[in-house]
C-alpha positions in Angstrom: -6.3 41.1 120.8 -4.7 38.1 122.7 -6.0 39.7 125.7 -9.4 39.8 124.7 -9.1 35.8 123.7 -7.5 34.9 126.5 -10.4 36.4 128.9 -12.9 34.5 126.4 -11.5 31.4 127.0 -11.5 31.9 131.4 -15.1 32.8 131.4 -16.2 29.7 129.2 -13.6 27.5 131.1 -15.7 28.8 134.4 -18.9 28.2 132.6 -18.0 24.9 131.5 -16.9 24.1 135.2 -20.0 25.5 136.9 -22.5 23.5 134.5 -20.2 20.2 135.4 -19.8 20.6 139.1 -16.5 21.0 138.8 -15.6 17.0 137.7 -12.6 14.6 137.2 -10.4 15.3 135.3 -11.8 12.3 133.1 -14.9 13.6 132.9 -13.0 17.0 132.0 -11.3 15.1 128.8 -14.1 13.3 127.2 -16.7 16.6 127.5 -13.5 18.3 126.0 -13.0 15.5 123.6 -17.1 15.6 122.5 -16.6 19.9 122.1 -13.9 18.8 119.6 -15.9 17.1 117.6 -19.0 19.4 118.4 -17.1 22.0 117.1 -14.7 20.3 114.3 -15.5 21.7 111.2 -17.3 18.8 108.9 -15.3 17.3 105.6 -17.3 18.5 102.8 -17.9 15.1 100.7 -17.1 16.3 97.3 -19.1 16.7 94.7 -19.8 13.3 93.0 -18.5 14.5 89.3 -21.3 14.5 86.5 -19.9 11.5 83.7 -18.7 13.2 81.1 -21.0 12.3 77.8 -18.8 10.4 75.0 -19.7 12.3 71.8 -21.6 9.8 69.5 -19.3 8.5 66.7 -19.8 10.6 63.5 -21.8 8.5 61.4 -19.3 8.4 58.0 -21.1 9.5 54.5 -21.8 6.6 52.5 -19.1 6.4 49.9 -20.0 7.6 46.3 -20.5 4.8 43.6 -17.8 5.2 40.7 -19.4 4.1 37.3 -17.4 1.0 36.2 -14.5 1.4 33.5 -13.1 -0.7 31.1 -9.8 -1.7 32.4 -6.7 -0.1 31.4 -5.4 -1.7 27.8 -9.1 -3.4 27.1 -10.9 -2.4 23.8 -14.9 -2.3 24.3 -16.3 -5.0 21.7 -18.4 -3.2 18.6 -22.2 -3.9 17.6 -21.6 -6.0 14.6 -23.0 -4.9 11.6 -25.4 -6.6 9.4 -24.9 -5.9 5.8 -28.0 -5.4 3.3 -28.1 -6.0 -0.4 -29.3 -3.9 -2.2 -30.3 -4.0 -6.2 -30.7 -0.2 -7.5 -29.4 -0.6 -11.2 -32.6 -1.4 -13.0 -35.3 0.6 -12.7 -36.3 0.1 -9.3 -34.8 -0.2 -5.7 -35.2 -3.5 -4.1 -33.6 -3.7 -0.4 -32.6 -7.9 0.6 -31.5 -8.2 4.5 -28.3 -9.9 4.7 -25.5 -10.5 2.1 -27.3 -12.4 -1.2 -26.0 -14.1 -4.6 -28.3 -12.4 -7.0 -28.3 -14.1 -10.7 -30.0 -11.8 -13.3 -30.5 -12.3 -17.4 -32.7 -10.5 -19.7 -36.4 -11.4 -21.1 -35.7 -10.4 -25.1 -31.9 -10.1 -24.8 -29.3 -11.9 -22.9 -28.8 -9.4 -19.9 -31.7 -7.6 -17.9 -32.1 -3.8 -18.2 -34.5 -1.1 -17.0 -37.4 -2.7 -19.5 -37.7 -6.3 -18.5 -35.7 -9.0 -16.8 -35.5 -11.5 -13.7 -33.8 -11.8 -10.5 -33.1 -15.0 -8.8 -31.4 -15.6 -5.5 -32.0 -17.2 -2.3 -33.3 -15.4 0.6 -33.1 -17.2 3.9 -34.4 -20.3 3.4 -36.6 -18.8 0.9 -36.6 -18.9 -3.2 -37.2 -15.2 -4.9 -38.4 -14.9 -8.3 -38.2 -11.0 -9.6 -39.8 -10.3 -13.1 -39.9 -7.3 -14.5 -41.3 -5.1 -18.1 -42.2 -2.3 -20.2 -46.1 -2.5 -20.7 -48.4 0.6 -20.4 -52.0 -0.8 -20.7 -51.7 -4.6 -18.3 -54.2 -6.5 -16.8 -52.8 -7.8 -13.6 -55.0 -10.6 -13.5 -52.9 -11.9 -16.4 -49.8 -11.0 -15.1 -50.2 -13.4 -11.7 -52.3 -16.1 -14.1 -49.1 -15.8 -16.6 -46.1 -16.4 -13.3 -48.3 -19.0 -11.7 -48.0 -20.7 -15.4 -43.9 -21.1 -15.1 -44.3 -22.5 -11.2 -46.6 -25.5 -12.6 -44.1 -28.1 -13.1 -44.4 -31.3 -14.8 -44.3 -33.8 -11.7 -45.6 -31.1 -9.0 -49.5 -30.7 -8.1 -50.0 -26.6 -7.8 -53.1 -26.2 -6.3 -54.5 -22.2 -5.6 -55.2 -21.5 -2.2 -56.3 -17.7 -2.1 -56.4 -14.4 -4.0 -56.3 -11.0 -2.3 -55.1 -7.2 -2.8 -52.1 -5.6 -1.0 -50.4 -1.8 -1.7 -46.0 -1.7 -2.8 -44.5 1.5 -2.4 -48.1 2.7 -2.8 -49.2 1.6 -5.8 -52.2 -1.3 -6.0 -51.2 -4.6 -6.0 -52.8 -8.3 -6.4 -51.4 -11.4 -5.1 -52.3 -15.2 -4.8 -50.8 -18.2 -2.4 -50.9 -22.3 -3.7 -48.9 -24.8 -2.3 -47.9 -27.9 -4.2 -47.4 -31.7 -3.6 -45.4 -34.3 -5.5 -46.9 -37.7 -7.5 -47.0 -39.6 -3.9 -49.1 -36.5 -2.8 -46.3 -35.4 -0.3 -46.1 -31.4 0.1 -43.0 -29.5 -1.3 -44.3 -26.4 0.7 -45.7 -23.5 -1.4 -45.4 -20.1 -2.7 -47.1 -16.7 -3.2 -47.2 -14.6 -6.3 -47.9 -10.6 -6.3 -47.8 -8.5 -9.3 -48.5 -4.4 -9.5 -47.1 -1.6 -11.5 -45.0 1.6 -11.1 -45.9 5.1 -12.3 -42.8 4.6 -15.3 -44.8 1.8 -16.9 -42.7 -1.2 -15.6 -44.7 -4.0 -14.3 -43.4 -6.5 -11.5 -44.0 -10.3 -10.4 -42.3 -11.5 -6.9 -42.8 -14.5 -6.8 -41.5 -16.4 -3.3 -41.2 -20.0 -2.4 -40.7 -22.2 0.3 -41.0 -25.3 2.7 -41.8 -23.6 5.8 -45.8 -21.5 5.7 -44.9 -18.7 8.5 -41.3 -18.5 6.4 -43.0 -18.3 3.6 -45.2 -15.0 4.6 -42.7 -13.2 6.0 -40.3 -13.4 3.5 -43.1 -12.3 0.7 -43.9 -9.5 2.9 -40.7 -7.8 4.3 -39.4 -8.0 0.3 -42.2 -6.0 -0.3 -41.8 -3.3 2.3 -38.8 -2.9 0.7 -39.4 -2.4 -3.1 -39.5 0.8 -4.2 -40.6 2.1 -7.3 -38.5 4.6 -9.1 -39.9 7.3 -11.1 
């Protein structure tokens, strides 16, 4: 084998000489120093590296909302109650909002009972009249004439303002409204009057007074929502 490569390099040496003309020495080195290069095996450039991709930042879960608690040792403040009154021991059921000082007496004796009396207290900013007795065959017509009677005051000018029908606990039921001034003529407010009569014979008059009109109405009305008759 060195043989062989040995008589490969004399006959391009000869070759090389021939095609030259057989040269300097000079000219000898820089042909040589040109097949070098000619021949040199070229640098591979590397390989310009792909940028590695920076993995997006995982986007975090919003955080879950905690309902809010009381703090530790703290007492959650109550719903106050509102007390009612309520007068259940005659007859008849009569609900009052709020806590009331209710004054009672009799009609033919000295306490009331289950066949006649009256009820007085005040109901905010409102005066309540309650009468009650026994009487099977009543005009009530009479009965309103008869309470408007005992609001007509020596001093006070009563004057009638309107008549009308209403229903309690759903029986029928008359009322009438007058308002009343002093001797100056200055107004003391008014009142309204409604009478009607339960299946067990018992027959009512609420009569309501005050300063105030809208009071007034609303007073008359929620205390008759809230009768009820008892069999």
């Amino acid at each position: 084998m060195f043989v062989g490569l040995m008589k490969s390099t004399l006959v391009v040496g000869t070759l090389f000489l021939m095609a030259c003309g057989g040269g300097s020495s000079s000219d000898t080195s820089a042909v040589s120093s040109e097949i070098a290069i000619a021949t040199s095996t070229p640098t591979e450039v590397p390989p310009t590296p792909t940028p590695t991709e920076i993995p997006p930042t995982p986007t975090e879960p919003p955080p879950t909302l905690t309902p809010t608690e009381a703090p530790p040792g703290s007492t959650p403040t109550p719903t106050p109650v509102i007390a009612n009154t309520t007068i259940d021991t005659f007859g008849f059921a009569l609900t009052v909002d709020g806590e009331v000082d209710v004054e009672s007496s009799g009609l033919t004796e000295e306490l009331a009972n289950s066949n006649d009396g009256i009820l007085s207290f005040e109901y905010a900013e409102s005066d309540v009249f309650l009468i009650w007795f026994a009487e099977q065959n009543i005009n009530l017509d009479n009965v309103l004439a008869d309470t408007y009677t005992l609001f007509a005051d020596e001093g006070v000018d009563s004057t009638l303002m309107s008549e009308g029908d209403s229903i309690v606990d759903t029986q029928p039921s008359k009322y009438l409204t007058f308002v009343t001034k002093d001797d100056s003529g200055k107004s003391q407010g008014g009142g309204i009057i409604g009478s009607w009569q339960c299946p067990s014979g018992s027959v009512f008059s609420l009569a309501v007074t005050a300063s105030d009109p809208t009071t007034l109405q609303v007073r008359f009305k929620r205390l008759l929502d809230n009768f009820t008759c008892e069999q």
